[in-house]
C-alpha positions in Angstrom: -54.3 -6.5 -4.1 -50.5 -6.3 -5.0 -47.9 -5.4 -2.4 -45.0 -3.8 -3.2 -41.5 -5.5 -2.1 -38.1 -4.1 -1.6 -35.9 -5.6 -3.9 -33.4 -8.0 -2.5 -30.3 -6.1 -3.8 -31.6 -3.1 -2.2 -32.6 -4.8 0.7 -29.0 -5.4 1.6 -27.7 -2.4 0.6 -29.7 -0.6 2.9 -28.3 -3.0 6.0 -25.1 -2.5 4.9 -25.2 1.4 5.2 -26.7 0.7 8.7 -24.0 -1.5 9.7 -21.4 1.0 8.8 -22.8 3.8 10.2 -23.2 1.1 13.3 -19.8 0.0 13.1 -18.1 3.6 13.5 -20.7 4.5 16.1 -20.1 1.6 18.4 -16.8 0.4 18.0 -14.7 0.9 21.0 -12.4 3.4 19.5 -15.0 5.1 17.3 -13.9 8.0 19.6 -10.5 8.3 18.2 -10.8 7.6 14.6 -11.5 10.3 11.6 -10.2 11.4 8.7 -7.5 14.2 10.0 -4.0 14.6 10.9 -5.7 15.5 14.2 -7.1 11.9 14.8 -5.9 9.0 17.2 -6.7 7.1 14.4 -6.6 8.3 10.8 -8.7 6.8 8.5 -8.3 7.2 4.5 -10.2 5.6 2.1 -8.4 6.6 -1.3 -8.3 3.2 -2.4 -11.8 3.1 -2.5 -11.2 5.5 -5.7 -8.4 3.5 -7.2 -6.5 0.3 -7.4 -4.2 -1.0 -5.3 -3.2 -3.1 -2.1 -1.4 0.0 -0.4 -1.6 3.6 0.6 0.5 6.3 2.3 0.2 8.5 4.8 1.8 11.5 5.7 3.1 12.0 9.0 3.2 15.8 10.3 5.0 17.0 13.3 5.3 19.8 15.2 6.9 23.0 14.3 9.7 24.2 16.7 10.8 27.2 15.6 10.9 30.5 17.4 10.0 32.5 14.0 10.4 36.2 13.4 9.0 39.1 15.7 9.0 42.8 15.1 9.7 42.8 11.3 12.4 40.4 11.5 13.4 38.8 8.0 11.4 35.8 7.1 12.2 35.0 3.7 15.1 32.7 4.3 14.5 32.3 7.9 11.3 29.4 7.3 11.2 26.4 9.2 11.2 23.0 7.4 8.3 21.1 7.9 9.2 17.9 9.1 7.3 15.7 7.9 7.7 11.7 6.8 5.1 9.3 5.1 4.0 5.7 6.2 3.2 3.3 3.7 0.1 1.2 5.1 -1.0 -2.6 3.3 -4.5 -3.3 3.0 -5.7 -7.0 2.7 -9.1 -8.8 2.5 -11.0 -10.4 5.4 -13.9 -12.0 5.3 -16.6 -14.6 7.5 -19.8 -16.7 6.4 -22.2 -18.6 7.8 -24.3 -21.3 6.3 -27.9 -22.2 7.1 -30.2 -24.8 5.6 -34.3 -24.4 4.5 -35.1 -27.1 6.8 -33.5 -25.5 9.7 -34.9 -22.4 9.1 -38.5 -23.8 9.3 -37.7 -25.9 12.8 -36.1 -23.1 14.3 -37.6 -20.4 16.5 -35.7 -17.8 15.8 -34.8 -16.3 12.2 -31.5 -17.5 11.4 -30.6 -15.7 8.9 -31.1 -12.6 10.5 -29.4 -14.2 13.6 -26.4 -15.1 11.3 -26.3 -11.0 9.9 -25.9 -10.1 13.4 -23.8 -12.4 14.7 -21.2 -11.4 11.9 -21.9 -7.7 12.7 -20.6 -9.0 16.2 -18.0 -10.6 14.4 -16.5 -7.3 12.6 -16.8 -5.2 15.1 -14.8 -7.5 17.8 -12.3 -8.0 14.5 -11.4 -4.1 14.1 -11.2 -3.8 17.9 -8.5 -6.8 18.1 -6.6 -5.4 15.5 -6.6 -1.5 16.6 -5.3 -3.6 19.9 -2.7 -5.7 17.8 -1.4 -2.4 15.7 -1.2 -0.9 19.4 2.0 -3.6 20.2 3.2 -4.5 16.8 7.1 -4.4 17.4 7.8 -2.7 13.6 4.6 -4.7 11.9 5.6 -7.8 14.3 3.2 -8.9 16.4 4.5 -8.4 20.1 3.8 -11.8 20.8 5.5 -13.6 17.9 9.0 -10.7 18.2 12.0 -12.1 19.1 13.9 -10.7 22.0 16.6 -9.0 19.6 13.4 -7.6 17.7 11.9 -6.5 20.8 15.4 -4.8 21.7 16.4 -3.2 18.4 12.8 -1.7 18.9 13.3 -0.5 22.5 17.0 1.1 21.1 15.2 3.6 18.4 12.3 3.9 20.6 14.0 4.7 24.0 12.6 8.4 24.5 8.7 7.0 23.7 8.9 3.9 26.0 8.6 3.5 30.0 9.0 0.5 32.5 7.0 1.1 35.1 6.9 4.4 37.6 10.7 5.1 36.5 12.7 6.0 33.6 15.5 4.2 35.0 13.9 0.9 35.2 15.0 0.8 31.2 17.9 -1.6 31.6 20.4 -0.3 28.9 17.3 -1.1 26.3 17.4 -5.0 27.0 13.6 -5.2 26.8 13.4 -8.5 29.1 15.8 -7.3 31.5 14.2 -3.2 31.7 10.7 -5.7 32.0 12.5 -7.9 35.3 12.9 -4.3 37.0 8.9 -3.6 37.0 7.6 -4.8 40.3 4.1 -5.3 42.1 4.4 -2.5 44.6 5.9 0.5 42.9 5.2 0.3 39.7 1.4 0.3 39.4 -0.1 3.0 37.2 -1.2 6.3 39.3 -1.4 10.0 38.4 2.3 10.3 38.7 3.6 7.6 36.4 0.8 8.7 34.0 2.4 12.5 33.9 5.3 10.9 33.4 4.0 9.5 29.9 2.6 12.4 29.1 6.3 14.8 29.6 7.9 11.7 27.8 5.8 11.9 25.3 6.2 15.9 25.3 10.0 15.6 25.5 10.7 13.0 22.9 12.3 13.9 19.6 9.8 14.8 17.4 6.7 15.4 20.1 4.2 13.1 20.1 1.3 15.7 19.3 -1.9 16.1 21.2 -5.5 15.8 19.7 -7.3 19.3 19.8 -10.7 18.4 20.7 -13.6 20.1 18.2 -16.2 21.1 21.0 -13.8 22.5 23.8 -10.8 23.7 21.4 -8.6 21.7 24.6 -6.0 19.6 24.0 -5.9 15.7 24.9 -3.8 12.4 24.9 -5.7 9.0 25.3 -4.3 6.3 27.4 -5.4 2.8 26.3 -5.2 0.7 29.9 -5.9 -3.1 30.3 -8.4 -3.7 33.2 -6.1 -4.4 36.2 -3.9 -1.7 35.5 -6.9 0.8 35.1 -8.0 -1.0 38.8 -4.8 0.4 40.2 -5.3 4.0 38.9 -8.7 4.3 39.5 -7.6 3.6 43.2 -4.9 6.4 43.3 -6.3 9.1 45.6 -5.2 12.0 43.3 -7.3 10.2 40.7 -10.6 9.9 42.7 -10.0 13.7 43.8 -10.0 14.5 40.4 -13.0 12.7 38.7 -16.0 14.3 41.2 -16.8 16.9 38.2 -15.3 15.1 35.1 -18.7 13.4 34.1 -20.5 17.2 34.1 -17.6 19.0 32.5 -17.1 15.9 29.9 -20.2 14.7 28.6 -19.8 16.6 25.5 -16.1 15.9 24.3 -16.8 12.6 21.8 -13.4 11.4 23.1 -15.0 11.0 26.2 -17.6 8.1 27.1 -19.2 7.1 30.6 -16.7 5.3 32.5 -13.8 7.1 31.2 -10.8 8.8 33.7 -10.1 12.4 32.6 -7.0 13.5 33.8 -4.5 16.4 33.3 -5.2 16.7 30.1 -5.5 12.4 29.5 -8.6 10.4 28.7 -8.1 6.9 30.0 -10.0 4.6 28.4 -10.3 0.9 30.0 -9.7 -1.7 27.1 -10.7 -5.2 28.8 -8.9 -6.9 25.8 -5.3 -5.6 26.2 -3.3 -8.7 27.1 -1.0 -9.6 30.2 2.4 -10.5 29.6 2.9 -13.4 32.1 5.8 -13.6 34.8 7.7 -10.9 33.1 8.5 -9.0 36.0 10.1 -8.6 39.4 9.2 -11.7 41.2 7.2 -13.5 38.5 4.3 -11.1 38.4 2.2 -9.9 35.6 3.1 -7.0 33.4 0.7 -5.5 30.9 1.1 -2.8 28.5 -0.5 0.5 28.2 -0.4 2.9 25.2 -0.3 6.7 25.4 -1.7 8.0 22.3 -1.5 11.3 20.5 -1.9 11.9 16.9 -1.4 9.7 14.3 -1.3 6.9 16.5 -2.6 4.7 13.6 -3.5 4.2 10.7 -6.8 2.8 9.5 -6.6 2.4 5.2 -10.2 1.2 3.6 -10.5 0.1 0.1 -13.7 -1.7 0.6 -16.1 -1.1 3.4 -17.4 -4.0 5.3 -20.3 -5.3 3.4 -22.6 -8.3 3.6 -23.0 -10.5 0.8 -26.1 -13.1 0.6 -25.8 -16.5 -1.6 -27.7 -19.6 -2.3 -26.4 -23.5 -2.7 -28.0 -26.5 -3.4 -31.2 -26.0 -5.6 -32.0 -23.4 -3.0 -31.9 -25.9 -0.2 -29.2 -23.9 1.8 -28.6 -20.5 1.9 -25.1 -18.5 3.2 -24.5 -14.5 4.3 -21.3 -13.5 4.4 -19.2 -10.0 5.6 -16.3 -8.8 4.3 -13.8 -5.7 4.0 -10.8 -5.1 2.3 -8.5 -2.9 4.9 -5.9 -2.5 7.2 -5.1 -1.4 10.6 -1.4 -0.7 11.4 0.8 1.6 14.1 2.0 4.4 12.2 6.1 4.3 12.1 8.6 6.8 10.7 12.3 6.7 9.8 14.7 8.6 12.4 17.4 7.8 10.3 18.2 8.8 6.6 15.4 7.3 5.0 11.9 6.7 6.0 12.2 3.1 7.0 15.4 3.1 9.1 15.9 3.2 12.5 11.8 3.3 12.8 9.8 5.1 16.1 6.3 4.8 16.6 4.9 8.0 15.7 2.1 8.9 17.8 2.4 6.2 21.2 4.0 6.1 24.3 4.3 2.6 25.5 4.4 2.0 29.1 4.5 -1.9 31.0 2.9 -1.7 34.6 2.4 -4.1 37.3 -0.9 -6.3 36.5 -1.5 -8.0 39.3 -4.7 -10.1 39.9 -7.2 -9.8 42.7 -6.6 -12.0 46.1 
C-alpha cells in the first residue's frame, strides 16, 4: 500500500506559519504591537511588497485646537496636523545549527526538531532584547555604548519626557550623570506617586505623548515597562496593593493586560526581567535602572522578511543544518523638534524614568 507524504517544502512552510503565528502570540510584547498609529509598537511590513533596506513612518500627534462652536467659521480656522515621519533601517539576522546522521541515530531525542525549537527560542528572546534595546537607544545609540555628551545632548531635547527618580528637580541642569547621582535608595523608588508623575509628564510634554485606546473597553492606557527590582518596590506601595484586589476580574479581557500585570490609574505595568541595571550610578553607589512609559508610537517594528526556517544538507548527506532568519528592524521612534525632522530629536511616544534598584538583603 502507498502512503502519502507531505512534501518537504511544504512541510516547512507549514512550521513556519506556525512559528509566526507563535512568535506574535508569545512574545513578551505581543500585547503592544499592531499595525496602527494606536499601537505601542507599530508594525509595517511594506517592504515585504517592495525593495529596499528602509521604510518610514509617520508620526501623528494630537490635535490641540479648541475648533469652532455655534456656527463659527471653519474654513480658514483648521488646525494643522502636526505630524513628522521616522525613517526606520531594516537589516538581516540570522542563526543555524548543524547536526550530523550519525548523531542523529545515537541520540535520544530528535535533533533536528530539537534544533527547530531551540532557534524558535532563539528568535523570540532576539526580538525581546531588541524591543528592550530600542527602549534606551540614546538617538539609535545604544545606551550602553553613548557617551556622556551623547547621553546629555539627549537629556537637553528630551527634558519634558525624562525623570530622575520621585522628583523633577533631581534633573541636574540636564547633566545626565550628575541628575543620575541625585537618585537615592530611600526616596526614589517607584510607587503610585512617582508613576503619576510619568504619566502628567508625559501629558504635559510638548507634543503629548498619546495614550493607547484599548479595542474591548474603548479606555485609554499607557504601559510602563519596569525591571524586576523596581517593579518589587511598587508592587510594595500600599496604594498599589489597595488598588489591584479587582484588577484581575475587571482586566482579563483587555489583550494589553496579562496575569501578573499592575493596572493602575490608567497604566499597565508590565515586569520585564531583562531591563538592565545601571551600576553605582546613583546617590551613594547604588543601583539605578530605567523604566519606560510608553504611549503610542513608542516604536517601530519594520518587516521585510518574516522569520522563516530554512533546512540544508552538507557532506554527501552526512550532516544536515536548519537555519532561521528575518530581515527587520526594531528601533525607538524619534522626531525632529527643530526645523527639520532629524534635528534636535525627542523620543516620540516614551517617558523615561531611572529609579532606585536596589537588591534584596
Amino acid at each position: 500500500m502507498t502512503e502519502t507524504t507531505a512534501a518537504t517544502g511544504l512541510t516547512v512552510q507549514q512550521w513556519d506559519d506556525k512559528f509566526f503565528v507563535e512568535h506574535v502570540q508569545q512574545n513578551r510584547f505581543a500585547g503592544e504591537m499592531g499595525t496602527s498609529e494606536n499601537s505601542i509598537i507599530q508594525v509595517k511590513e511594506d517592504l515585504k511588497k517592495k525593495k529596499g533596506d528602509s521604510l518610514t513612518f509617520a508620526l501623528v500627534n494630537r490635535l490641540t485646537g479648541a475648533g469652532q462652536t455655534d456656527g463659527g467659521t471653519l474654513e480658514g480656522n483648521e488646525e494643522d496636523l502636526d505630524s513628522r515621519s521616522f525613517k526606520l533601517t531594516v537589516n538581516e539576522r540570522a542563526h543555524g545549527v548543524r547536526s550530523t546522521s550519525w548523531e542523529n541515530q545515537i541520540s535520544s531525542i530528535d535533533l533536528r526538531k530539537a534544533a527547530k525549537m531551540s532557534l524558535k527560542t532563539w528568535a523570540m528572546e532576539n526580538t525581546r532584547d531588541r524591543v528592550i534595546a530600542a527602549l534606551g537607544d540614546i538617538n539609535g545609540i545604544a545606551y550602553g555604548t553613548a557617551s556622556e555628551a551623547q547621553k546629555d545632548a539627549w537629556l537637553v531635547d528630551n527634558a519634558d519626557r525624562v525623570l530622575f527618580g520621585a522628583a523633577k528637580s533631581n534633573n541636574a541642569s540636564n547633566d545626565h550623570s550628575a541628575s543620575l547621582l541625585n537618585i537615592d535608595g530611600t526616596n526614589d523608588k517607584l510607587t503610585a506617586s512617582a508613576a503619576s508623575l510619568m504619566k502628567r509628564i508625559a501629558q504635559s510634554a510638548s507634543p503629548k505623548i498619546r495614550p493607547v485606546m484599548s479595542a474591548t473597553s474603548g479606555r485609554e492606557y499607557f504601559t510602563v515597562y519596569v525591571p524586576s527590582l523596581v517593579f518589587r518596590d511598587l508592587k510594595a506601595d500600599t496604594t498599589i496593593t489597595a488598588a489591584q484586589r479587582d484588577v484581575s476580574l475587571r482586566m482579563q479581557n483587555e489583550k494589553l493586560f496579562k496575569g501578573g500585570d499592575i493596572e493602575w490609574d490608567g497604566m499597565i505595568f508590565k515586569e520585564i526581567h531583562d531591563i538592565a541595571v545601571i551600576s553605582g550610578v546613583g546617590a551613594a553607589a547604588i543601583d539605578v535602572a530605567p523604566v519606560y512609559f510608553c504611549g503610542a508610537q513608542a516604536l517601530g517594528y519594520g518587516v521585510a522578511s518574516r522569520w522563516k526556517s530554512a533546512e540544508e544538507t552538507f557532506d554527501y548527506g552526512r550532516k544536515k543544518g536548519c537555519a532561521i532568519m528575518e530581515m527587520g528592524g526594531i528601533e525607538k521612534m524619534v522626531f525632529g523638534s527643530g526645523t527639520t525632522d532629524t534635528a534636535d530629536l525627542k523620543d516620540h511616544g516614551v517617558v523615561t524614568g531611572f529609579f532606585a534598584s536596589v537588591a534584596d538583603s
